[in-house]
C-alpha positions in Angstrom: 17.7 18.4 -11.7 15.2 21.0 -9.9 12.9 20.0 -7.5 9.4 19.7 -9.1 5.6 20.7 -7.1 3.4 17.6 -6.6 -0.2 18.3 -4.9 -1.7 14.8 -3.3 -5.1 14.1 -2.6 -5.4 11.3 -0.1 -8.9 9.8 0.5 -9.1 7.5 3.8 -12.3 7.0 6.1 -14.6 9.5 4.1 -12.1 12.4 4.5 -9.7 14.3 1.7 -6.7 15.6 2.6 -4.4 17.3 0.6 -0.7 18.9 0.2 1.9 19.6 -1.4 5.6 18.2 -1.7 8.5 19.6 -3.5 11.0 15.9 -5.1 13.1 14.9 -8.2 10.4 12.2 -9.3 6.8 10.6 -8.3 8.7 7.9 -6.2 10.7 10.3 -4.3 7.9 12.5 -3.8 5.4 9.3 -2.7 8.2 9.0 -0.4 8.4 12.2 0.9 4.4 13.0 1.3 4.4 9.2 3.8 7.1 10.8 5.7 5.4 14.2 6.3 2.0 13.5 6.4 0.3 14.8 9.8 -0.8 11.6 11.6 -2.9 14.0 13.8 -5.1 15.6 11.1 -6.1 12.7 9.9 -9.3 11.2 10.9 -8.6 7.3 12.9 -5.1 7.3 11.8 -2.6 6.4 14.2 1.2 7.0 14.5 1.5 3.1 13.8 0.2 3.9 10.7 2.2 6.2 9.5 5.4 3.7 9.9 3.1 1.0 8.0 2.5 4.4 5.6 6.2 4.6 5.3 7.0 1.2 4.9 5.0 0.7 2.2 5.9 3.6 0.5 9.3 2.9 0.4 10.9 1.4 -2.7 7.5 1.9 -4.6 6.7 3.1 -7.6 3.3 4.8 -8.3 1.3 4.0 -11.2 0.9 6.8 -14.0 -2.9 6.9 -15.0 -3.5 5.7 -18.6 -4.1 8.4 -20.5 -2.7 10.8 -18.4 0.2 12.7 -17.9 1.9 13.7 -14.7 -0.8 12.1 -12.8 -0.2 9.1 -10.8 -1.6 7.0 -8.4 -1.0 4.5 -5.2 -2.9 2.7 -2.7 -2.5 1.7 0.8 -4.2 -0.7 3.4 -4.1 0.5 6.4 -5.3 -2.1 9.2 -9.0 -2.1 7.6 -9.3 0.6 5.8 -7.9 1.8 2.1 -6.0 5.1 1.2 -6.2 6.1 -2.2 -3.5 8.3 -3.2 -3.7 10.6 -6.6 -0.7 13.2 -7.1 0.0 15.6 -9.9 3.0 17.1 -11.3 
C-alpha cells in the first residue's frame, strides 16, 4: 500500500499549527504527526507533553467527521489546556 499525504491543523492556546505527514492510514499517521511534532514551536508546550501527546495517541483511532470524507478528527488534554486535531487525506 503507498504512503498517503495528510496535512494536520492543530489548535492549542490560541495558536494553529500545521504539517504534513506521509502513513498507510489516519491512525498511523495520528501516530506519526505526535511523534514529530516540534515541542519547540509550539506556544506553552513542553517536552512532557509531547510524551503525554504520544501516549495518547497511541492505539487511537480518530474520528471521521459525519459527512465527510477523508477528514478526521482527535482531541487531546494536555495538563489544562485542549488540542484539537483535524487531518485530511
Amino acid at each position: 500500500m503507498a504512503l498517503k499525504l495528510y496535512t494536520f491543523f492543530a489548535e492549542y492556546r490560541g495558536g494553529t499549527y500545521v504539517s504534513q505527514i506521509r502513513a498507510r492510514s489516519p491512525a498511523i499517521a495520528l501516530q506519526e504527526w505526535a511523534r514529530k511534532l516540534d515541542h519547540n514551536i509550539v506556544s506553552g508546550f513542553t517536552s512532557k507533553m509531547k510524551r503525554e501527546l504520544i501516549k495518547d495517541a497511541a492505539g487511537e483511532n480518530p474520528v471521521l467527521l459525519d459527512g465527510m470524507r477523508n477528514v478526521w478528527c482527535k482531541s487531546f488534554n494536555l495538563g489544562r489546556h485542549l488540542m484539537l486535531v483535524h487531518f485530511t487525506e
